[in-house]
GUKOLDREN-30922 format. One line per 2 residues: their letters; for each residue x negated, y, z negated of C-alpha. Coordinates in Angstrom, 2 decimals. Example, Ala and Ser with C-alpha at 12.3 -4.5 7.8 and 13.67 -1.06 7.14 Angstrom:
BEGIN
as = -12.30/-4.50/-7.80; -13.67/-1.06/-7.14
end
This chain:
BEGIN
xx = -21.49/-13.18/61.59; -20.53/-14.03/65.25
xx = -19.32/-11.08/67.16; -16.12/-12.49/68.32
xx = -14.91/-12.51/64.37; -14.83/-8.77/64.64
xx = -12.61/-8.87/67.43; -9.29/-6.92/66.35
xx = -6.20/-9.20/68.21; -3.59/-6.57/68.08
xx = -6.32/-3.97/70.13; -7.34/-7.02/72.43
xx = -3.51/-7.54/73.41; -2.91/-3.75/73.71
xx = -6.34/-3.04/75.94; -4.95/-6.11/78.11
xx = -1.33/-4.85/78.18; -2.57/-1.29/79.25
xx = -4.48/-2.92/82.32; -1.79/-4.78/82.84
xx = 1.42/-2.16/82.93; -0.89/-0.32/85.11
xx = -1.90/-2.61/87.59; 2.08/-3.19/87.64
xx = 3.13/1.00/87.98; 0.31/1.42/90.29
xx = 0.83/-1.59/92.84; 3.15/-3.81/91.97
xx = 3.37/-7.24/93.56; -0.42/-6.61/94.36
xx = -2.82/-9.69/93.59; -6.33/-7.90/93.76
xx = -4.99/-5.13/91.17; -4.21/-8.58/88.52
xx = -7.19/-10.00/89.76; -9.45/-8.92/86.77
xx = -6.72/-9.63/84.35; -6.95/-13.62/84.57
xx = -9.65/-16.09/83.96; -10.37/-17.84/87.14
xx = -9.00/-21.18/85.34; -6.18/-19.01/83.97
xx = -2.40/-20.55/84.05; 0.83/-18.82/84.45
xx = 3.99/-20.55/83.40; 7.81/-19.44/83.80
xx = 10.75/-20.33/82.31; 13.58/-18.54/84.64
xx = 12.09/-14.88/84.09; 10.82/-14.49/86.80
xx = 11.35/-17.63/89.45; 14.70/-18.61/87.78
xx = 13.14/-22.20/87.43; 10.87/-23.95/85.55
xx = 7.01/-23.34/87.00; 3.89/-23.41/86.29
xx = 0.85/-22.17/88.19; -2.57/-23.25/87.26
xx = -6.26/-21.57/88.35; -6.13/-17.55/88.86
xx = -5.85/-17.89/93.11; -2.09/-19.96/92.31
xx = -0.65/-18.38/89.33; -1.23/-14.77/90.88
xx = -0.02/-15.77/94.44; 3.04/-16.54/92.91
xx = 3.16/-14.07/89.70; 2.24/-10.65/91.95
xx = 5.59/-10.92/93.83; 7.85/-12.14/91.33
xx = 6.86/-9.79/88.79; 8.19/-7.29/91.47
xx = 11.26/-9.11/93.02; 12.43/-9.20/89.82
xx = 11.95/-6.08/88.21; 9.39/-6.87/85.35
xx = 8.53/-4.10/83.43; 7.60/-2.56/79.73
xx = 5.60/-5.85/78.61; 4.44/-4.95/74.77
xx = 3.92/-6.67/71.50; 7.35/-7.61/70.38
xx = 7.01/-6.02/67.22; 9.33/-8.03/65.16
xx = 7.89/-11.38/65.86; 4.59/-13.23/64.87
xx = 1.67/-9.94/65.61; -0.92/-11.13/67.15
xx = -3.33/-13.60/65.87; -6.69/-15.56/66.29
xx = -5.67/-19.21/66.53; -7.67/-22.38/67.77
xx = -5.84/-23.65/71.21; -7.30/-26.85/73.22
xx = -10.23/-26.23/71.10; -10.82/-22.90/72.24
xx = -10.70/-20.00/69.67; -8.22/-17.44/71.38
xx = -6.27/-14.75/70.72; -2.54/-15.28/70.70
xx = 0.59/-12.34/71.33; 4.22/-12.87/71.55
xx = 5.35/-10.35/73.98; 8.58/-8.90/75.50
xx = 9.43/-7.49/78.60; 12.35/-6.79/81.00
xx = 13.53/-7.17/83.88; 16.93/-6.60/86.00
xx = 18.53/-9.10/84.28; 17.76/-9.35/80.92
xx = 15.22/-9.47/78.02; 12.36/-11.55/78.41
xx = 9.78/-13.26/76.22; 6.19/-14.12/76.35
xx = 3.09/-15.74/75.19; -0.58/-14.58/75.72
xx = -3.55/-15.84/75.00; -6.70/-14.52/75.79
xx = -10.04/-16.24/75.10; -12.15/-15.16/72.40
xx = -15.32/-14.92/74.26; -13.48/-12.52/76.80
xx = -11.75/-10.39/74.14; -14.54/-7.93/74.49
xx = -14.40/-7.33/77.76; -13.03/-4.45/80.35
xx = -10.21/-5.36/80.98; -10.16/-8.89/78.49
xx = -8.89/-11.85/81.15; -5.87/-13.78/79.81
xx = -6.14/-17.53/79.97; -2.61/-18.42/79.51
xx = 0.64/-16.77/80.29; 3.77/-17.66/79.78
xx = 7.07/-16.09/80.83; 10.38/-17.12/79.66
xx = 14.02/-15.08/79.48; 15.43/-14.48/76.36
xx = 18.99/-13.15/77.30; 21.06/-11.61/80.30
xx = 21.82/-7.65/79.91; 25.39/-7.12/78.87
xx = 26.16/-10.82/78.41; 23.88/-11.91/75.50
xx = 24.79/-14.14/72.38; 26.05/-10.86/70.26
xx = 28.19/-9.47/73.18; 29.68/-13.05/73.80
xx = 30.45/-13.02/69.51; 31.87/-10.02/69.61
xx = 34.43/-10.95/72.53; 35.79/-13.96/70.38
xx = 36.40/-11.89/67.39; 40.13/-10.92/65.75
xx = 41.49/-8.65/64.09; 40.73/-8.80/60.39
xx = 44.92/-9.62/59.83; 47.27/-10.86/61.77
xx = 50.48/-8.71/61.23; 52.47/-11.68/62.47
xx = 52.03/-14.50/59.24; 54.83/-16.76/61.22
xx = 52.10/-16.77/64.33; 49.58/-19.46/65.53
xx = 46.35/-19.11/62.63; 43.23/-20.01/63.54
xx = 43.62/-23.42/63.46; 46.53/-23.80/65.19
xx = 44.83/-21.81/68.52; 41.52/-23.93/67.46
xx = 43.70/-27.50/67.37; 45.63/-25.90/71.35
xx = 42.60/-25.06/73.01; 40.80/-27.92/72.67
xx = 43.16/-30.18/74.10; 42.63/-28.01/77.74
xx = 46.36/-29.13/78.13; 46.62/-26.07/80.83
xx = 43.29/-25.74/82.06; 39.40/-27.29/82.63
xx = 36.29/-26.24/81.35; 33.69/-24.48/83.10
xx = 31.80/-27.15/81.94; 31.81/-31.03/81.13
xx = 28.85/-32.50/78.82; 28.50/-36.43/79.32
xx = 27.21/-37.80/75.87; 27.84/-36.44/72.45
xx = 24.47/-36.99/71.01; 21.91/-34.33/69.52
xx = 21.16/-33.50/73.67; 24.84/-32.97/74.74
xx = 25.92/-30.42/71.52; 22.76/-28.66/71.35
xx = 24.03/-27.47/75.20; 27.30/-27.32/73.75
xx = 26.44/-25.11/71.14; 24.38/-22.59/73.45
xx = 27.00/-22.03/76.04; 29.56/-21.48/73.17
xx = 26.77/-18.95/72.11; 27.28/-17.39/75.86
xx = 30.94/-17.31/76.08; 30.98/-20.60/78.65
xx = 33.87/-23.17/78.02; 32.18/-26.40/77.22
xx = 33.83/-29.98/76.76; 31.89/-32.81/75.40
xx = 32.70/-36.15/76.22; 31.91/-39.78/74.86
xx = 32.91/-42.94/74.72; 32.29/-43.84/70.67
xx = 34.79/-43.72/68.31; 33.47/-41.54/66.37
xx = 31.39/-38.07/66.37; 27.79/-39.40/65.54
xx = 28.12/-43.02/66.28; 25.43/-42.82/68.87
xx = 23.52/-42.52/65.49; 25.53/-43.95/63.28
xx = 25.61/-47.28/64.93; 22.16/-48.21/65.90
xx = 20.17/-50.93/63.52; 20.07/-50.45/59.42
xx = 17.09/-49.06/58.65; 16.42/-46.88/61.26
xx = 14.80/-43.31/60.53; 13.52/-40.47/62.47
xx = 9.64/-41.01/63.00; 8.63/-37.88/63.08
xx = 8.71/-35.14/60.39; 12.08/-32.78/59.64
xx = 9.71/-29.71/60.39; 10.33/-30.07/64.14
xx = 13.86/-32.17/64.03; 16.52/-29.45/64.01
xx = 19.51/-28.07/65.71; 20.13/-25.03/67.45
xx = 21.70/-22.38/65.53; 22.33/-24.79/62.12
xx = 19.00/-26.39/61.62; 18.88/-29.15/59.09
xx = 18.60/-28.25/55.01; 15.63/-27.81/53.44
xx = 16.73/-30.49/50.51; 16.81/-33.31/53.04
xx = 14.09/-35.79/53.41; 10.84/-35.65/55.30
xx = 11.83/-38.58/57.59; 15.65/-38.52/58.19
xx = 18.19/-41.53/57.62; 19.95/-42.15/61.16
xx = 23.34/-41.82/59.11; 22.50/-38.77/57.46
xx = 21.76/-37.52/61.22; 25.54/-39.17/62.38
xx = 27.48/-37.24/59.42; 25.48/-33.81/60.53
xx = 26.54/-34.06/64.22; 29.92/-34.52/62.94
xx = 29.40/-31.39/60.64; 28.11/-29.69/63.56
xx = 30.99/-30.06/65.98; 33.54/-28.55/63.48
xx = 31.00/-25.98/61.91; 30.44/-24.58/65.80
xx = 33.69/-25.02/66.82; 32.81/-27.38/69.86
xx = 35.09/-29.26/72.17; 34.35/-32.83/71.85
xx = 36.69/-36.01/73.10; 35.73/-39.43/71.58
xx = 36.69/-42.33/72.58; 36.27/-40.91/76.40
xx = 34.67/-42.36/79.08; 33.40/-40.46/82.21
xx = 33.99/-42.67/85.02; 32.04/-40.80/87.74
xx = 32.39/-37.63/89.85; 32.25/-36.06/93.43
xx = 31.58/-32.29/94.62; 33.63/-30.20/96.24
xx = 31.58/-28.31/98.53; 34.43/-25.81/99.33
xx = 36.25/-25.11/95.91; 32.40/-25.42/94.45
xx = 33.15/-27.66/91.94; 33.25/-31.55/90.38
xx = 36.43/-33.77/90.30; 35.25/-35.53/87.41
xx = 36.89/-39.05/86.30; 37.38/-39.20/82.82
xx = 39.24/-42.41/81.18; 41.03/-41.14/77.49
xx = 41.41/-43.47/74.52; 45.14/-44.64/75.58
xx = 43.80/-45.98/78.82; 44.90/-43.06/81.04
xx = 42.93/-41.06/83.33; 42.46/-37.61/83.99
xx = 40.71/-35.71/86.89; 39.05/-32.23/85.70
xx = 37.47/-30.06/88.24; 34.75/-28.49/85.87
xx = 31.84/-26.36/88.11; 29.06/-27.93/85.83
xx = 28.16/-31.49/84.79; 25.80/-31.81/82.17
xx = 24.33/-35.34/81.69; 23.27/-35.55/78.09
xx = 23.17/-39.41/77.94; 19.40/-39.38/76.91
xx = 16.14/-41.11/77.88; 17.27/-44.00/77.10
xx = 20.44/-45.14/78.15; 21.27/-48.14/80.52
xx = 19.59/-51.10/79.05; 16.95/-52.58/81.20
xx = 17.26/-56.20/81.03; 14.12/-57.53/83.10
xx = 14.57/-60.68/85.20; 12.18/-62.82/83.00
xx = 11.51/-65.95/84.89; 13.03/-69.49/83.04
xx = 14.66/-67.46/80.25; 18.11/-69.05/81.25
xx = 16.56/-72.41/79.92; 17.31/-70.59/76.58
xx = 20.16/-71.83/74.85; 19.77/-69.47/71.60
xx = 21.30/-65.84/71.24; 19.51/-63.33/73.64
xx = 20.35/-59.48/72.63; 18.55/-56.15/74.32
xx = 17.50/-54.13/71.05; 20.24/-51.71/71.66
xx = 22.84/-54.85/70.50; 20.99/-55.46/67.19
xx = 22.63/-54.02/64.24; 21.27/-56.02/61.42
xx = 19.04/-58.81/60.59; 20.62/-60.12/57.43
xx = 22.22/-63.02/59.53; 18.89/-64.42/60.42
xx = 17.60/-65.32/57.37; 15.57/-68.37/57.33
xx = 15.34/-68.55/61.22; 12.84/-68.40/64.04
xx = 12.90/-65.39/66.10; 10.99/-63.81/69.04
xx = 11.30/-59.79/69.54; 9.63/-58.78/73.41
xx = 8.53/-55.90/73.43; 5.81/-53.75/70.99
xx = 7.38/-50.25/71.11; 8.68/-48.35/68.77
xx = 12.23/-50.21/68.89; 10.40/-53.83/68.79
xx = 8.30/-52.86/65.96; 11.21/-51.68/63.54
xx = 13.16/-54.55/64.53; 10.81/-57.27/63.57
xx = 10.71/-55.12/60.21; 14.48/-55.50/59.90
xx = 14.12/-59.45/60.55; 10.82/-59.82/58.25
xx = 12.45/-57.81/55.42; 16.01/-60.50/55.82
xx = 13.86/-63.10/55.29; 13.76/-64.02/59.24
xx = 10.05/-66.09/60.85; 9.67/-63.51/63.22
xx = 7.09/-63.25/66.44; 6.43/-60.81/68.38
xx = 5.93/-60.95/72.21; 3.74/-58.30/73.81
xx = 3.88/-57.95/77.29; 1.76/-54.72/77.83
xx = -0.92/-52.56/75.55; 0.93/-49.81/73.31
xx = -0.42/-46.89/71.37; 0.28/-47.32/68.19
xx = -0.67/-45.03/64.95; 0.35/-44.39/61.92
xx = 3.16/-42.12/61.09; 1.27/-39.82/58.44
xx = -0.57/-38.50/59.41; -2.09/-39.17/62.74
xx = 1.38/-39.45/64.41; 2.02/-36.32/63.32
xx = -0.83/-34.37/63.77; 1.41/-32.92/67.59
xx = 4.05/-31.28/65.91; 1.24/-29.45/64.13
xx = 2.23/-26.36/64.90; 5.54/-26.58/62.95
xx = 3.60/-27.55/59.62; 2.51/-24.78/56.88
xx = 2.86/-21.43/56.69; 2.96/-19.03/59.39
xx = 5.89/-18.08/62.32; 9.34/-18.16/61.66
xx = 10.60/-21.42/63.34; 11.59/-19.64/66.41
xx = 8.51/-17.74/66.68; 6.82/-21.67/66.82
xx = 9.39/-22.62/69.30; 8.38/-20.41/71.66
xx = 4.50/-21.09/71.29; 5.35/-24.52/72.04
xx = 6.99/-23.75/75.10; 3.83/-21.59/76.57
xx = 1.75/-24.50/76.76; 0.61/-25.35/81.14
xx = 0.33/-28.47/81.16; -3.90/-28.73/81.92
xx = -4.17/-27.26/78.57; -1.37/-29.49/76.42
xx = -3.41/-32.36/77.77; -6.85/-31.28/76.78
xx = -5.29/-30.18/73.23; -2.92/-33.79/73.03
xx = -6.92/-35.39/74.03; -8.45/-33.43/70.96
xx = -5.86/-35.00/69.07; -5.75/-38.35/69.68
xx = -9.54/-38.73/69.58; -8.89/-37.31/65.56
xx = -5.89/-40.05/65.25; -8.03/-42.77/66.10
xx = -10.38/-41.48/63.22; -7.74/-41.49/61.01
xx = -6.11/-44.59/61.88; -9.50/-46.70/62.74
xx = -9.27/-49.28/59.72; -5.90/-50.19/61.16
xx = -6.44/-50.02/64.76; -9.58/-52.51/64.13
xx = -6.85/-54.77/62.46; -4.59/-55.11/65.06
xx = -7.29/-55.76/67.35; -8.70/-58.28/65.14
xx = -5.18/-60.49/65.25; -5.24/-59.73/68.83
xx = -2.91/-56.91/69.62; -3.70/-54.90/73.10
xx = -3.89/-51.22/72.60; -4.13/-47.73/74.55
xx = -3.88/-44.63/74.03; -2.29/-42.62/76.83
xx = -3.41/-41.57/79.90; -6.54/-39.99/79.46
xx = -6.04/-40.80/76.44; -3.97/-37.94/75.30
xx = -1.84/-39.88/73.00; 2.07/-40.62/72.30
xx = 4.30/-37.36/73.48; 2.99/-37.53/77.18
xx = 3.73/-41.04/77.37; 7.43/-40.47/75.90
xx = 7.72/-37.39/78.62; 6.47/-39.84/81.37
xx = 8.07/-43.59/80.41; 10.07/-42.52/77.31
xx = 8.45/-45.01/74.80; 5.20/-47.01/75.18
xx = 4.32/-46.37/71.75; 4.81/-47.23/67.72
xx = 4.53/-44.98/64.70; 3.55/-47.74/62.38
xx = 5.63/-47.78/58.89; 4.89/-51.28/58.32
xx = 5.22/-53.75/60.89; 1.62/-53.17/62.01
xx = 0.49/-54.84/58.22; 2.99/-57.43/58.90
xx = 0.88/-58.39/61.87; -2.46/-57.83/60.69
xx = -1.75/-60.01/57.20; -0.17/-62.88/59.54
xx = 3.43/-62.47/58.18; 4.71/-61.60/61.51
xx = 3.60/-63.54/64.40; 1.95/-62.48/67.90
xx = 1.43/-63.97/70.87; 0.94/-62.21/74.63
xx = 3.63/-63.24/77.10; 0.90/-64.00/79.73
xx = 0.58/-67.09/77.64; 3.85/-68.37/78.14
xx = 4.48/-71.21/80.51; 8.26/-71.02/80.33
xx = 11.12/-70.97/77.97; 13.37/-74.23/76.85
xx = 16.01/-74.68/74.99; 14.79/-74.17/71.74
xx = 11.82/-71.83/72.44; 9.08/-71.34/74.62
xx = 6.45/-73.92/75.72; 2.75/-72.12/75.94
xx = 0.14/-72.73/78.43; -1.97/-74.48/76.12
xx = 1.09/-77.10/75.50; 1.83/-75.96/72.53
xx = 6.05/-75.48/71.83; 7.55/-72.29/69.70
xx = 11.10/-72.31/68.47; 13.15/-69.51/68.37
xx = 16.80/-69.17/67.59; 16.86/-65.23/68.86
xx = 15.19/-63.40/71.57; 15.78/-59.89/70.90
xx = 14.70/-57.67/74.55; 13.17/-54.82/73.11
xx = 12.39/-53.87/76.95; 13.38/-50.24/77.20
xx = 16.16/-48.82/79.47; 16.39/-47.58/82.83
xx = 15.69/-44.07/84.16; 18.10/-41.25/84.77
xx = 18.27/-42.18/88.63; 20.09/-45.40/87.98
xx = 22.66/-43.43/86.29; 22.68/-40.90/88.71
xx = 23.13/-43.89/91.46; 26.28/-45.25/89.09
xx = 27.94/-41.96/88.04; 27.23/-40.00/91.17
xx = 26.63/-41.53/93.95; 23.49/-42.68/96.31
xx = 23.60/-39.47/98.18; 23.62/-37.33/95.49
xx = 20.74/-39.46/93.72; 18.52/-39.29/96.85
xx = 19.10/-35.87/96.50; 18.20/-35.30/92.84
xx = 15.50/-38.09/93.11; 13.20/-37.96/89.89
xx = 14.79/-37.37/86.49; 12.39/-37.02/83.44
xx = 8.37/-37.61/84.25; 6.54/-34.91/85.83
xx = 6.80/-33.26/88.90; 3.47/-33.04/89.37
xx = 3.28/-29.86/92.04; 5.18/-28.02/89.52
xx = 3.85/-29.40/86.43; 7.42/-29.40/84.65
xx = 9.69/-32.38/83.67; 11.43/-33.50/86.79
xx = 14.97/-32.05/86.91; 14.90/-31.76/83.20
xx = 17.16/-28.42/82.03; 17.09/-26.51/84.86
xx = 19.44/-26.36/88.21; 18.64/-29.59/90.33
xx = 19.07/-29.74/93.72; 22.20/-31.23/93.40
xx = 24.56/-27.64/92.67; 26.52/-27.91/89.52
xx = 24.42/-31.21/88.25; 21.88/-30.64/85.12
xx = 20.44/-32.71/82.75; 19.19/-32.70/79.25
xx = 17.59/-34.92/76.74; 14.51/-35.89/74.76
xx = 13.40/-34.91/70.85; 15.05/-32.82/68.90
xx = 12.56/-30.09/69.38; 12.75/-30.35/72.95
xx = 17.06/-29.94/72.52; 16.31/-27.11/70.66
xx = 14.07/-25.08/72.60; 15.68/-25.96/75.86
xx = 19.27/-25.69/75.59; 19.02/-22.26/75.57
xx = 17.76/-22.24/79.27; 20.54/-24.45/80.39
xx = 22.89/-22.23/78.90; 21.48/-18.55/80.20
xx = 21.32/-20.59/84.63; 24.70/-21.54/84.44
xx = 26.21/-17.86/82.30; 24.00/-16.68/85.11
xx = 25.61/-18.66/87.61; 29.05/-18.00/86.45
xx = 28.68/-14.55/86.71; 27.55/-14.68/90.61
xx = 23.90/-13.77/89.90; 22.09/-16.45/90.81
end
């Protein structure tokens, strides 16, 4: 038996706690005394705790240069084993066996959060060197989610039964007839009430905003058969997650009629049929006049203090400038205008594009009887979606943590080490997925597989797509009932089709632009302004010096601007931290 499998994890975490307290009581903000605490590749990552941003810190010289005086600027103190959550564990991380704790702390603020992990080689040592540490706040003293609930509650009867009931005042106050919310929301998607819903957890006036018709439309609208790709394990809400009766891999209308659900279930504010036309701050009153154009065609001007852009990663359609495709005389959509392929039965069509979007699309056309090709204009990663897609959510499959528990674990992950696990993984997809991978490379298709090759959710956090959970269309291709050809071998386009290099003349009736949409700072530029965009620069991607999503869910440098977006998951574990910066802010204390 190895030695390490003796190792006890609850007395590893203790031994390093009791180092650690100390080294805290006896010289706080003092590197040398953490010094023997951290690996020399250790990493230290915060999630408003202690920096109130979004930081991480990697190798022991940089995480405690910065960690040493926050811990003591802001009052960190009493870190233990939070006793009611997942104890601590031996789990596999990056490949490294390791020793995991979910701790708590405080600090002058609040209750905090945090995940440890210490390496099981160093377990036995005096003191045991953590290699990972991440710090994250949970709630702000006096102002947390059950303080908030308990300020919106009545009394059990009214004595006045001729009064205003609940839905009456429910019905008043969200038409903000006399009055404007602390905060406006821009998009009603999964991003915009998932924000929603944790600032109405926080006691923060929120009003969401979009332009459909109809709650869930974002959804509800998009082409037949789409379905989530990845597994209902991960995909849920904040504070209502999904049932357990619904299916693996979830119908987008099933998705619309729960956001719908959602709204009236939380009680959120939410105007359809609303379009925000743009806003400026006011540096002296602190706050936006926001444009907002109502379903009868009238404006209004509200002055909220926050601006939430929940519009998603994708957008504004990007509509590349494709030389000689005005020869085209057929129908041209971008994928976000195709609703249904039933119409095209019988008929040639050409879908650019070999993401995730292009790939369901030429499904929908192959299945409606359509002689579809596709167009590829760059490699993609593609993989199946069971299992290999979904070996990255694997931490939300089995049994183990409570769901929030898992939540949190995902959060603690510096970047250095998601990439070397997200490389461990991809190397086992391409295992699993070699029989079809040798397929598409037989017929010709281009591959990759991330950036050092660490697979599909880094290249959705950098570009937002790149990438195709194959449920089909990939067969299509390989068996010949789908066409391919690469759009380097296009000479131009006619009337009718395209004309190859070779000489050689394809028809189409359709192009369908499956070519992705444009970033956040286009939208930025639109709404905002090219001041303020300068000044927010990079939305979504990494920021590279502080290995975090650029400008994603925490304050920008543009005051009273934020932005949110991306997976479910990601909605769910993040909105929380929107919500706690601007309570904070709100209340003057940050």
């Amino acid at each position: 038996m190895n030695a390490d499998t003796q190792l006890a994890p609850a007395q590893v975490v203790e031994t390093w706690l009791r180092h650690f307290n100390a080294a805290q009581g006896a010289a706080p903000g003092d590197e040398a005394a953490l010094t023997p605490l951290f690996r020399e590749d250790g990493h230290w990552r915060d999630l408003l705790a202690l920096s109130w941003g979004f930081v991480t810190h990697s190798g022991r010289d940089a995480a405690l240069a910065a960690l040493a005086p926050a811990l003591r600027q802001a009052g960190a103190r009493d870190f233990r084993v939070a006793e009611d959550r997942c104890p601590p564990r031996r789990v596999e991380r990056a490949g490294e066996a390791c020793i995991e704790a979910i701790l708590r702390f405080e600090t002058d603020v609040g209750e905090c959060a945090g995940v440890l992990r210490i390496k099981a080689a160093d377990g036995f040592a005096t003191p045991p060197a953590a290699w990972t540490l991440m710090t994250a706040l949970h709630s702000l003293r006096g102002h947390d989610e059950e303080s908030a609930r308990l300020s919106r509650e009545e009394p059990a009867f009214e004595r006045d039964f001729k009064g205003p009931n609940w839905l009456d005042k429910r019905l008043e106050a969200r038409l903000y007839k006399d009055r404007d919310p602390a905060v406006l929301i821009v998009g009603g998607g999964h991003a915009g009430l998932g924000a929603a819903a944790s600032l109405k957890a926080l006691g923060v006036e929120a009003l969401v905003v979009d332009r459909m018709a109809r709650i869930g439309d974002n959804w509800r609208l998009r082409y037949h058969g789409l379905k989530l790709h990845n597994s209902l394990g991960s995909n849920h809400m904040p504070y209502l997650p999904f049932p357990d009766t619904w299916p693996t891999y979830i119908p987008k209308d099933k998705i619309a009629n729960w956001l719908e659900f959602y709204v009236e279930a939380l009680e959120l504010d939410f105007w359809t049929r609303t379009s925000f036309e743009g806003a400026t701050f006011d540096e002296a009153a602190r706050c936006w006049n926001a444009t907002l154009k109502l379903e009868d065609g009238s404006t209004r001007v509200m002055r909220p203090r926050h601006i939430i852009m929940a519009t998603s990663v994708s957008s504004v359609p990007k509509l590349p400038d494709i030389p000689t495709l005005s020869n085209f005389q057929g129908k041209v959509l971008h994928s976000s205008q195709f609703k249904d392929g039933a119409e095209w039965e019988g008929r040639p069509v050409m879908v650019f594009g070999t993401g995730t979007s292009a790939h369901d699309i030429t499904q929908d056309l192959h299945g409606n009887g359509a002689h579809v090709t596709m167009v590829q204009r760059s490699p993609t990663l593609v993989t199946n979606v069971e299992p290999a897609a979904q070996l990255y959510d694997g931490i939300y499959y089995g049994p183990g943590p409570a769901r929030e528990d898992r939540d949190l674990i995902n959060t603690s992950f510096p970047l250095p080490v998601m990439k070397r696990a997200h490389q461990i993984l991809t190397a086992k997809s391409r295992e699993l997925d070699a029989e079809l991978l040798s397929g598409l490379e037989r017929v010709g298709f281009r591959l990759d597989f991330g950036e050092d090759d660490t697979g599909w959710p880094l290249k959705y956090r950098t570009r937002g797509g790149g990438y195709y959970f194959n449920v089909g269309a990939s067969e299509l291709l390989i068996r010949g009932e789908v066409g391919l050809m690469q759009y380097h071998d296009i000479a131009h386009f006619a009337a009718d089709g395209v004309v190859m290099k070779d000489g050689t003349r394809r028809p189409a009736e359709l192009i369908v632009l499956a070519t992705g949409y444009k970033g956040h700072e286009h939208m930025v530029n639109a709404f905002f302004g090219p001041e303020v965009a300068a000044r927010v620069g990079q939305v979504w991607g990494f920021d590279m010096p502080r290995q975090e999503l650029a400008n994603m869910w925490h304050r920008t440098p543009q005051q009273g601007l934020w932005f949110t977006g991306g997976a479910f998951s990601q909605v769910r574990m993040y909105s929380r931290y929107i919500a706690l910066q601007i309570k904070a802010q709100e209340l003057g204390w940050v």
